[in-house]
PDB file of N, CA, C and O in Angstrom, chain B, residues numbered from 101:
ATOM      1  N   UNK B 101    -102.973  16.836-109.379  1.00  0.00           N
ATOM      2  CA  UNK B 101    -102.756  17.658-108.193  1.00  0.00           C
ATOM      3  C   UNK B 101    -103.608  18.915-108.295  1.00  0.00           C
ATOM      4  O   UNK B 101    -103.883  19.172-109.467  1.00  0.00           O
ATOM      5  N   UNK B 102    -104.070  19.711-107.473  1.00  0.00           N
ATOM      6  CA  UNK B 102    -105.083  20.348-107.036  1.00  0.00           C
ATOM      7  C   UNK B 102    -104.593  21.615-107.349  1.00  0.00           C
ATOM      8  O   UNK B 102    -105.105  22.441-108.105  1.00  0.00           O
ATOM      9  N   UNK B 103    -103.497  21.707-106.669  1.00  0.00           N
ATOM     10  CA  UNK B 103    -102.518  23.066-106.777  1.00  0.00           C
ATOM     11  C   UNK B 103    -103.260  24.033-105.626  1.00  0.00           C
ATOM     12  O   UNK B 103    -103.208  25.263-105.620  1.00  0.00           O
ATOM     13  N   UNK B 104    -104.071  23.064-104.506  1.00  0.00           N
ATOM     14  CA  UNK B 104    -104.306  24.114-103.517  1.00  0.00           C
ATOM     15  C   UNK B 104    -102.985  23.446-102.200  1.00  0.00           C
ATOM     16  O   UNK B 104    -102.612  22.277-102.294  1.00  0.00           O
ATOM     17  N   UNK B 105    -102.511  24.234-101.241  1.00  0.00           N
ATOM     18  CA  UNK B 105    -101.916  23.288 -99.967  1.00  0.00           C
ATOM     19  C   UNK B 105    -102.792  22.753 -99.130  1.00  0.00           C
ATOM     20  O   UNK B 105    -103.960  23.135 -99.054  1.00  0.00           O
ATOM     21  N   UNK B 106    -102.331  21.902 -98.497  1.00  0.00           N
ATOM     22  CA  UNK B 106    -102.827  20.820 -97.583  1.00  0.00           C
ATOM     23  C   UNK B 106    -104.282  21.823 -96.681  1.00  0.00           C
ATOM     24  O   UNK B 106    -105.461  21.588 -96.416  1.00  0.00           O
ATOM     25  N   UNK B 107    -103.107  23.239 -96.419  1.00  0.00           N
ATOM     26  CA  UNK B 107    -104.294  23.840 -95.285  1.00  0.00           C
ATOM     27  C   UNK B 107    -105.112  24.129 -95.828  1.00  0.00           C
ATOM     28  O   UNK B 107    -106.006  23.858 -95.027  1.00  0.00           O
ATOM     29  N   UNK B 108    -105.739  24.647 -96.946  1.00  0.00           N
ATOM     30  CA  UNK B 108    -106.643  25.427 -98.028  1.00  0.00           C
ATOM     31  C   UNK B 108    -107.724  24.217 -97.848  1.00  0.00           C
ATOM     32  O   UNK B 108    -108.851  24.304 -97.362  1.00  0.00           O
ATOM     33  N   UNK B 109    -106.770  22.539 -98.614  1.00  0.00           N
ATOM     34  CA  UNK B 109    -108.092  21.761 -98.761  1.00  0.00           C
ATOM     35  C   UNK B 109    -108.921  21.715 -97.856  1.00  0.00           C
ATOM     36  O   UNK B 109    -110.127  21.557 -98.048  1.00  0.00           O
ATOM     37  N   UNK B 110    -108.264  21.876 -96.518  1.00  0.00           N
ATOM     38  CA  UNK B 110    -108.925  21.758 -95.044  1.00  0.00           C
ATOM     39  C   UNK B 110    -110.181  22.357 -95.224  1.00  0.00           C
ATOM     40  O   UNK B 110    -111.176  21.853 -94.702  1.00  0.00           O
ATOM     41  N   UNK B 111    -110.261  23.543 -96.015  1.00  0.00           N
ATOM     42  CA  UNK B 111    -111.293  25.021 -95.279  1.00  0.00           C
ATOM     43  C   UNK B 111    -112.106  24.556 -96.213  1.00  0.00           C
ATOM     44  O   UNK B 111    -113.279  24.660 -95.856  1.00  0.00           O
ATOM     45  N   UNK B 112    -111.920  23.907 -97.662  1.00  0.00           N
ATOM     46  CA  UNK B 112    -112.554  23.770 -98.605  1.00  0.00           C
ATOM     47  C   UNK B 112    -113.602  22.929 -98.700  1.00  0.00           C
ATOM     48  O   UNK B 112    -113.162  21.805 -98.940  1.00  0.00           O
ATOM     49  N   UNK B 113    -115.072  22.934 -98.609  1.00  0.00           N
ATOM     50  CA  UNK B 113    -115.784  21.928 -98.537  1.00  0.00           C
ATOM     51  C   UNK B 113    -116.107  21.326 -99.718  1.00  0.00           C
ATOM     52  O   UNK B 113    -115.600  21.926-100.667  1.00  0.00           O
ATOM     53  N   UNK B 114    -116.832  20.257-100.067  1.00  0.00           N
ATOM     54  CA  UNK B 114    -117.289  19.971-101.165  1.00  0.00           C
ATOM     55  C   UNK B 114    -118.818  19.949-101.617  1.00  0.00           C
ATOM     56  O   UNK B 114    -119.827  19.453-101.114  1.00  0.00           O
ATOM     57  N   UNK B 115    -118.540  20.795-102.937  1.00  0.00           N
ATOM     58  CA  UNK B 115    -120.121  21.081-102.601  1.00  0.00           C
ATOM     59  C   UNK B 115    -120.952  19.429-103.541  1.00  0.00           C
ATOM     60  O   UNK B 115    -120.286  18.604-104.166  1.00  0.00           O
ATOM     61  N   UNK B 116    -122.502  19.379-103.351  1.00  0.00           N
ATOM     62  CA  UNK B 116    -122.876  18.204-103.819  1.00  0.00           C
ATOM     63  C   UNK B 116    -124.160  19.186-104.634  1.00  0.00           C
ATOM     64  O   UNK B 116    -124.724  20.166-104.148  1.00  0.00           O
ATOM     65  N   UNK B 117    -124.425  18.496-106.180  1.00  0.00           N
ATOM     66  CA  UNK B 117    -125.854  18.821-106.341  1.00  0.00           C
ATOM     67  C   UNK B 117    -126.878  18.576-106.390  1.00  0.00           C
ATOM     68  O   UNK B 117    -127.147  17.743-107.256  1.00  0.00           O
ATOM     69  N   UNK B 118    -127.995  19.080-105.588  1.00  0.00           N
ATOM     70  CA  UNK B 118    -129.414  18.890-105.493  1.00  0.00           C
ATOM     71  C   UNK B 118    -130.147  19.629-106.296  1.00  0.00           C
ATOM     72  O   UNK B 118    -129.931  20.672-106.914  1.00  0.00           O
ATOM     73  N   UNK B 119    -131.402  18.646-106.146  1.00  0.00           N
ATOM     74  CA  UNK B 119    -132.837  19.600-107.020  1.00  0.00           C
ATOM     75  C   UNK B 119    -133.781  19.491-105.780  1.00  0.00           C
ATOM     76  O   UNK B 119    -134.216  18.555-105.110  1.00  0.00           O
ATOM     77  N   UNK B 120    -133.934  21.098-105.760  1.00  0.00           N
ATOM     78  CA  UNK B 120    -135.392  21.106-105.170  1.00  0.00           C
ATOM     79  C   UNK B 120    -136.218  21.907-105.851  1.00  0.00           C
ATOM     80  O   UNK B 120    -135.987  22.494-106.908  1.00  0.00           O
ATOM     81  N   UNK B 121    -137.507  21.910-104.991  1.00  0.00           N
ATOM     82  CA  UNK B 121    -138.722  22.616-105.546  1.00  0.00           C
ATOM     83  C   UNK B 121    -139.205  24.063-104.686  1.00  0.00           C
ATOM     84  O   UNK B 121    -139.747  24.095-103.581  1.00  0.00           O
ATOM     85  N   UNK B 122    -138.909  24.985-105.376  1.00  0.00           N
ATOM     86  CA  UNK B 122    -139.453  26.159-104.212  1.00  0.00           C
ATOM     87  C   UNK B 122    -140.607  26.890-104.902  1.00  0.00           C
ATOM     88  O   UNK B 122    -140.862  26.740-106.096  1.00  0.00           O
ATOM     89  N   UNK B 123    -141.415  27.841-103.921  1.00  0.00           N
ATOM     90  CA  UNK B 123    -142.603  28.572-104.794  1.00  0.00           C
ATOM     91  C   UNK B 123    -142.358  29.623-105.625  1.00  0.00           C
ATOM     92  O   UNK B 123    -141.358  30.309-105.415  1.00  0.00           O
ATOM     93  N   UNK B 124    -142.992  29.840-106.408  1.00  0.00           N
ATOM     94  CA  UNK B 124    -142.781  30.771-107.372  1.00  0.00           C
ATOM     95  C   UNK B 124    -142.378  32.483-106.502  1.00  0.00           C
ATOM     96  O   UNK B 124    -141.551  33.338-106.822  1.00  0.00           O
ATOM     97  N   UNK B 125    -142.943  32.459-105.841  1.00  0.00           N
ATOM     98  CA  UNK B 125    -142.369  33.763-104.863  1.00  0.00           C
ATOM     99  C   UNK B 125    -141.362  33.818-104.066  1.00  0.00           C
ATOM    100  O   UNK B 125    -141.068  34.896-103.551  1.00  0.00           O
ATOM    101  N   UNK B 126    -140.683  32.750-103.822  1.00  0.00           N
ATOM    102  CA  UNK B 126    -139.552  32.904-103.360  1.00  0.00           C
ATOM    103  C   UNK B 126    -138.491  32.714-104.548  1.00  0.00           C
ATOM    104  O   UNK B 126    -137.372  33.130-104.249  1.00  0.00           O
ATOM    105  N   UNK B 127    -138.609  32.190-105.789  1.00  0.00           N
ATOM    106  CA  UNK B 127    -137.689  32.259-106.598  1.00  0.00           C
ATOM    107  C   UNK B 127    -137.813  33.972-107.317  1.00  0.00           C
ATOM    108  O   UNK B 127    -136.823  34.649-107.593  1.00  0.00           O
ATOM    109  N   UNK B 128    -139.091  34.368-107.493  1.00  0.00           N
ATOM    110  CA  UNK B 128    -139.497  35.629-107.770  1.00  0.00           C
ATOM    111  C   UNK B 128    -138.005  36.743-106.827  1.00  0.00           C
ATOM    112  O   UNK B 128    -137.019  37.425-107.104  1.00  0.00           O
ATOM    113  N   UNK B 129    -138.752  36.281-105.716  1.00  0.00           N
ATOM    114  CA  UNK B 129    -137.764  37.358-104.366  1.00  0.00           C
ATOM    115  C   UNK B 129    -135.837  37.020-104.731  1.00  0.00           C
ATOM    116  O   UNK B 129    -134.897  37.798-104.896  1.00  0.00           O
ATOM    117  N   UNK B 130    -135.918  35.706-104.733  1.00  0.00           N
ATOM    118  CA  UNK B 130    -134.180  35.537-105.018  1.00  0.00           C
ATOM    119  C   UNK B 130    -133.358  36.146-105.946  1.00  0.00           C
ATOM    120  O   UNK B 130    -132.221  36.607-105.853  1.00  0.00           O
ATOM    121  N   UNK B 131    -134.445  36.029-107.205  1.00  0.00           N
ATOM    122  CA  UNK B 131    -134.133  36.967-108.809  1.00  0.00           C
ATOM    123  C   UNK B 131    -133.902  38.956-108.088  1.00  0.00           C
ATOM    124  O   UNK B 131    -133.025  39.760-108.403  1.00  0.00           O
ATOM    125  N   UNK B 132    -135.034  39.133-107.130  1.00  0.00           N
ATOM    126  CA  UNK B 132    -134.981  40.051-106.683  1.00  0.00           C
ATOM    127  C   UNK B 132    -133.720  40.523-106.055  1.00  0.00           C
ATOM    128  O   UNK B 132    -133.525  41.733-105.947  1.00  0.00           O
ATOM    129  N   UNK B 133    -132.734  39.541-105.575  1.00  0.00           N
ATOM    130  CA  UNK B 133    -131.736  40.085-104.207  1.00  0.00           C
ATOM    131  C   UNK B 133    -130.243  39.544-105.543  1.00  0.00           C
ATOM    132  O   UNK B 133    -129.051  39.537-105.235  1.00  0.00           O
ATOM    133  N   UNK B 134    -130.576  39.313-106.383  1.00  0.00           N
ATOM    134  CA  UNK B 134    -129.657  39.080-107.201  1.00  0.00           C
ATOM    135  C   UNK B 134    -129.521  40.249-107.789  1.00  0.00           C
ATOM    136  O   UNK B 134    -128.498  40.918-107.649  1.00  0.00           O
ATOM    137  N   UNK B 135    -130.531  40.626-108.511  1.00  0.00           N
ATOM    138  CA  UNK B 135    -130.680  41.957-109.224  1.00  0.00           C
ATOM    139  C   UNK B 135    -129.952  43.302-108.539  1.00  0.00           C
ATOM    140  O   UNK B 135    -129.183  44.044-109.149  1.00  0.00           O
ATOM    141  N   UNK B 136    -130.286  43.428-107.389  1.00  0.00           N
ATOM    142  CA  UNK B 136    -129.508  44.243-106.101  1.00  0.00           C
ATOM    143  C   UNK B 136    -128.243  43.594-105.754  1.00  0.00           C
ATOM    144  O   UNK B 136    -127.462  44.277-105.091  1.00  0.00           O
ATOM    145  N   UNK B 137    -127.912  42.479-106.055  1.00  0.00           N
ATOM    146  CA  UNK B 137    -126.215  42.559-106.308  1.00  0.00           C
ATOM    147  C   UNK B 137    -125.783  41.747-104.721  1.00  0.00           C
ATOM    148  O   UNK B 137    -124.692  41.488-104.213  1.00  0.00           O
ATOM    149  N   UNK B 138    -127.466  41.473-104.188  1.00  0.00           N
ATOM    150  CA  UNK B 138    -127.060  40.786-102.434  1.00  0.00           C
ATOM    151  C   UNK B 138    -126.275  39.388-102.421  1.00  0.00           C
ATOM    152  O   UNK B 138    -125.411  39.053-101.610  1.00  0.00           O
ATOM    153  N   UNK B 139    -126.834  38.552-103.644  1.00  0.00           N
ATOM    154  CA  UNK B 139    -126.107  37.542-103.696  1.00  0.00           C
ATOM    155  C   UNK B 139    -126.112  37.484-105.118  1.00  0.00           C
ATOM    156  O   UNK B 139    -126.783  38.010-106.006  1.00  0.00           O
ATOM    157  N   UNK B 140    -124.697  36.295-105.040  1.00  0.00           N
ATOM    158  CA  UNK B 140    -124.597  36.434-106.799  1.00  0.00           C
ATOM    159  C   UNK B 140    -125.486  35.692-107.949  1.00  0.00           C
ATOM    160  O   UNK B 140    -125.789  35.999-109.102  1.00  0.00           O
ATOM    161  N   UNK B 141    -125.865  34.161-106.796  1.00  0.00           N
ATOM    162  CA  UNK B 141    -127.158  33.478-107.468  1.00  0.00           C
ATOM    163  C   UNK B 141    -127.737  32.453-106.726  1.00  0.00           C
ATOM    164  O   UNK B 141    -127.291  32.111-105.631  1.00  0.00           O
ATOM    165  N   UNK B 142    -128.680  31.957-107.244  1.00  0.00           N
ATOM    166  CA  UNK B 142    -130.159  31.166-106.241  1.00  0.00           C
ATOM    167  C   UNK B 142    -129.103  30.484-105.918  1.00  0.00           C
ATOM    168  O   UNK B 142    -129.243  30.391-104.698  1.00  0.00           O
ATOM    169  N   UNK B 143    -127.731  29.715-106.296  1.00  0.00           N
ATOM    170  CA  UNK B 143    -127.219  28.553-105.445  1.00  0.00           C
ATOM    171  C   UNK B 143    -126.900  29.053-104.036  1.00  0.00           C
ATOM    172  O   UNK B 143    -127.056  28.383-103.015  1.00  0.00           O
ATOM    173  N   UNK B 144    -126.378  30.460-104.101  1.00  0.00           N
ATOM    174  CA  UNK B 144    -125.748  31.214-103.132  1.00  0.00           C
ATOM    175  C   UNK B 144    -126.856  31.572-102.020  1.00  0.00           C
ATOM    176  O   UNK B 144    -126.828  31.295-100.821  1.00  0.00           O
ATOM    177  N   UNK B 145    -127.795  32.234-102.718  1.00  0.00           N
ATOM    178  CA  UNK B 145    -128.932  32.097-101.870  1.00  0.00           C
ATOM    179  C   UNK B 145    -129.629  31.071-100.901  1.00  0.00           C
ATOM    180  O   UNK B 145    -130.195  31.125 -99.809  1.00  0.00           O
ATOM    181  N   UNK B 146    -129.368  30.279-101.669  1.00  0.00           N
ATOM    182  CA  UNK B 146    -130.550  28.834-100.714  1.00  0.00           C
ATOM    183  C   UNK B 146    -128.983  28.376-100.038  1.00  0.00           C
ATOM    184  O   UNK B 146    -129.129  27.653 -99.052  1.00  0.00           O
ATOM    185  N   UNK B 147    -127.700  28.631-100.348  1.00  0.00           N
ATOM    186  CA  UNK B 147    -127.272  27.875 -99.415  1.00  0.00           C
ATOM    187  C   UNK B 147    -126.584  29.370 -97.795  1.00  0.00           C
ATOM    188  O   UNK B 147    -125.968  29.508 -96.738  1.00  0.00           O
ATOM    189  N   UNK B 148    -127.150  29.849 -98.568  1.00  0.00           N
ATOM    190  CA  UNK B 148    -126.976  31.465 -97.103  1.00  0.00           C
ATOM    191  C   UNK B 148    -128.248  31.187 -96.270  1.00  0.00           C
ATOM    192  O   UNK B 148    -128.171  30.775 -95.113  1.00  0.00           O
ATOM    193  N   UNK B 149    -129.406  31.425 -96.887  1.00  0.00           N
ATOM    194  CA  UNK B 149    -130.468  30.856 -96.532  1.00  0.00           C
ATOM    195  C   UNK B 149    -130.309  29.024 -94.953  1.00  0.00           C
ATOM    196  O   UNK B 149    -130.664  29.000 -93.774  1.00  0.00           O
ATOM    197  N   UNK B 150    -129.787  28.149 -95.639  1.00  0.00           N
ATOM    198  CA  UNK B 150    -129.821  27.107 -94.985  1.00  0.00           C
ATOM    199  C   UNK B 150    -128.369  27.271 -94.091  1.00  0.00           C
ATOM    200  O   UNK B 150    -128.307  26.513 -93.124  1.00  0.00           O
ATOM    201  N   UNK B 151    -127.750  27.748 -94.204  1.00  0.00           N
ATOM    202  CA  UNK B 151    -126.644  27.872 -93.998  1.00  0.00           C
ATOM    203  C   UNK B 151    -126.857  28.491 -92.407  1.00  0.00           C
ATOM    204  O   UNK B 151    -126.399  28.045 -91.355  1.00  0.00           O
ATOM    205  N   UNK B 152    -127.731  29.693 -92.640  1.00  0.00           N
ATOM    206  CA  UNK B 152    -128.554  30.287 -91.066  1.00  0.00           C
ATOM    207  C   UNK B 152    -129.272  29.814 -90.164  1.00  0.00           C
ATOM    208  O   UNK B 152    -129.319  29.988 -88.946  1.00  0.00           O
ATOM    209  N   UNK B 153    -130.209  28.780 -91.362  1.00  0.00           N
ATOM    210  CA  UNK B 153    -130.867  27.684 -90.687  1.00  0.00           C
ATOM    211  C   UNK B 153    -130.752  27.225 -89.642  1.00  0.00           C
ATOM    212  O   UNK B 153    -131.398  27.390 -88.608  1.00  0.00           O
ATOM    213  N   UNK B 154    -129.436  26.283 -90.014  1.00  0.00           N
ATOM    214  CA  UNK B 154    -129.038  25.593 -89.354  1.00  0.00           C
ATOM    215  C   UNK B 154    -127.917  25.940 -88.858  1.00  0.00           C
ATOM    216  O   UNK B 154    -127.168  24.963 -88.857  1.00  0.00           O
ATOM    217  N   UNK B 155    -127.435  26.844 -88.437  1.00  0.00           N
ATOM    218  CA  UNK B 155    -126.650  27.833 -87.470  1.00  0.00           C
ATOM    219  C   UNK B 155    -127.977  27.795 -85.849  1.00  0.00           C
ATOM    220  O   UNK B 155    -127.958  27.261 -84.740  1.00  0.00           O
ATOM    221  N   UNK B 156    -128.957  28.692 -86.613  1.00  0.00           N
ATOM    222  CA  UNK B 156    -129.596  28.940 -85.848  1.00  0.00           C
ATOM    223  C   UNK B 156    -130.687  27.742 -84.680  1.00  0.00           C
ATOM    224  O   UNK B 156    -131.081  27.988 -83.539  1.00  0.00           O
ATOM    225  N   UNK B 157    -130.880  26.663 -85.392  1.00  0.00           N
ATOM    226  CA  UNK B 157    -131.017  25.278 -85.022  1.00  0.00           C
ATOM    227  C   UNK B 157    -130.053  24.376 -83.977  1.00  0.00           C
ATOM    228  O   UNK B 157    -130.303  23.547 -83.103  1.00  0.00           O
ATOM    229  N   UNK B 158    -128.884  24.938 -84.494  1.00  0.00           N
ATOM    230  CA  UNK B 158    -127.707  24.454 -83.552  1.00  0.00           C
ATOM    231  C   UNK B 158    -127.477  24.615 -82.145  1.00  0.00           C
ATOM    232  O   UNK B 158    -126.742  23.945 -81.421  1.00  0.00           O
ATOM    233  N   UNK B 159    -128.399  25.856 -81.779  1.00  0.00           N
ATOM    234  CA  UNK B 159    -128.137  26.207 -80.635  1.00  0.00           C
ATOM    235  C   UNK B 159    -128.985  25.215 -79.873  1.00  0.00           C
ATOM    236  O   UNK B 159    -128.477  24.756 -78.850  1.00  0.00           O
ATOM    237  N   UNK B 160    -130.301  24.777 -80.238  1.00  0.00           N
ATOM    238  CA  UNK B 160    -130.999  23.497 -79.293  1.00  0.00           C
ATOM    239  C   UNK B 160    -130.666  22.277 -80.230  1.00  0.00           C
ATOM    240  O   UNK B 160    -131.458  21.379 -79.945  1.00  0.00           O
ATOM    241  N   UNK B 161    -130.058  21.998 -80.944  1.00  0.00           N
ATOM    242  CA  UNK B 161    -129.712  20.937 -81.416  1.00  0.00           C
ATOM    243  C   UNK B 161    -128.200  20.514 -81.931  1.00  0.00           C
ATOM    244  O   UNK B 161    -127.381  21.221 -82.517  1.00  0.00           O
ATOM    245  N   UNK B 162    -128.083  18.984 -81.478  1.00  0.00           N
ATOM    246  CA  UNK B 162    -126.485  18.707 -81.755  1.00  0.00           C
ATOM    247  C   UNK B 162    -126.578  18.307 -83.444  1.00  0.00           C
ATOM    248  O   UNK B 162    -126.668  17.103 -83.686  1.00  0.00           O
ATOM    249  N   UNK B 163    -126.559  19.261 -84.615  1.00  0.00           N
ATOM    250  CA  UNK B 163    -125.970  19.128 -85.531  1.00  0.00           C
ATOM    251  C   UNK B 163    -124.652  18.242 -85.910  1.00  0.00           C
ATOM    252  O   UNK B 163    -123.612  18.784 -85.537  1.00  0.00           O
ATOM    253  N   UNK B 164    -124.515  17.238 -86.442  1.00  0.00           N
ATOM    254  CA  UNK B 164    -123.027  16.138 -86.400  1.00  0.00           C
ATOM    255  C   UNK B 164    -122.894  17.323 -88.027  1.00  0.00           C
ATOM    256  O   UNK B 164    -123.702  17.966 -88.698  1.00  0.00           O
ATOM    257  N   UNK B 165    -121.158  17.040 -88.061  1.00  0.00           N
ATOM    258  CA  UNK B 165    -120.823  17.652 -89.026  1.00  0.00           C
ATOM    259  C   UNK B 165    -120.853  18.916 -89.836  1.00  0.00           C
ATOM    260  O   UNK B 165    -120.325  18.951 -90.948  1.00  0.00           O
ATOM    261  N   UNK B 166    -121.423  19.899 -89.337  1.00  0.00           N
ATOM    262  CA  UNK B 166    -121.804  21.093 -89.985  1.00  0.00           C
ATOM    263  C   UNK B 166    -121.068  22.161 -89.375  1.00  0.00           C
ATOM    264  O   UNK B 166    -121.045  23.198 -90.039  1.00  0.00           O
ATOM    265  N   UNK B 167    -120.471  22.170 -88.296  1.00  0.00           N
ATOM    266  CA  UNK B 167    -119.126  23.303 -88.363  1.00  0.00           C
ATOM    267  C   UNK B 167    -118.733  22.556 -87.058  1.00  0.00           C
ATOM    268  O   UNK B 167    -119.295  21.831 -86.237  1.00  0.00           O
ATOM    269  N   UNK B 168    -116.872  23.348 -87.363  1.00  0.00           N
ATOM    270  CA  UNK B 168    -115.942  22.774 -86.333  1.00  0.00           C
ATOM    271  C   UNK B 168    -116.089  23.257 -84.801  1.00  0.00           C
ATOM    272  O   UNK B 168    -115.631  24.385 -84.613  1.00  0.00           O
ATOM    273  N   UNK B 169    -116.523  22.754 -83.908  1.00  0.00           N
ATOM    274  CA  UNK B 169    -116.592  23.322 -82.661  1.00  0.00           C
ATOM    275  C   UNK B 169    -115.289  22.672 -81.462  1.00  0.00           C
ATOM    276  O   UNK B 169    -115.243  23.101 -80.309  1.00  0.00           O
TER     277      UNK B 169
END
């Protein structure tokens, strides 16, 4: 048992892990916004990062699955 309630699991997504490849200057810049305390780390980053993305994508496109409307 989880020891979260039913409603919690609801909100809770699951995260999955990937490998990608980014340029040396944007991992440079991420180390950068970590250091300043903006995010806590590159996972957090690339998924704030995509996370806007595709927020911002949503508006001309029907995204399936990526938030409750």
């Amino acid at each position: 048992m989880s020891g979260k309630l039913p409603e919690e699991e609801k909100k809770t997504s699951r995260m999955r892990n990937i490998t990608i490849n980014i340029p040396e200057c944007y991992d440079k810049n991420i180390q950068k916004l970590i250091k300043l305390k903006i995010v806590p780390s590159r996972s957090e980053a690339i998924r704030t990062a995509l996370r806007e993305f595709i927020e911002n994508e949503d508006k001309n496109l029907d995204l399936l699955e990526f938030s409750e409307k």
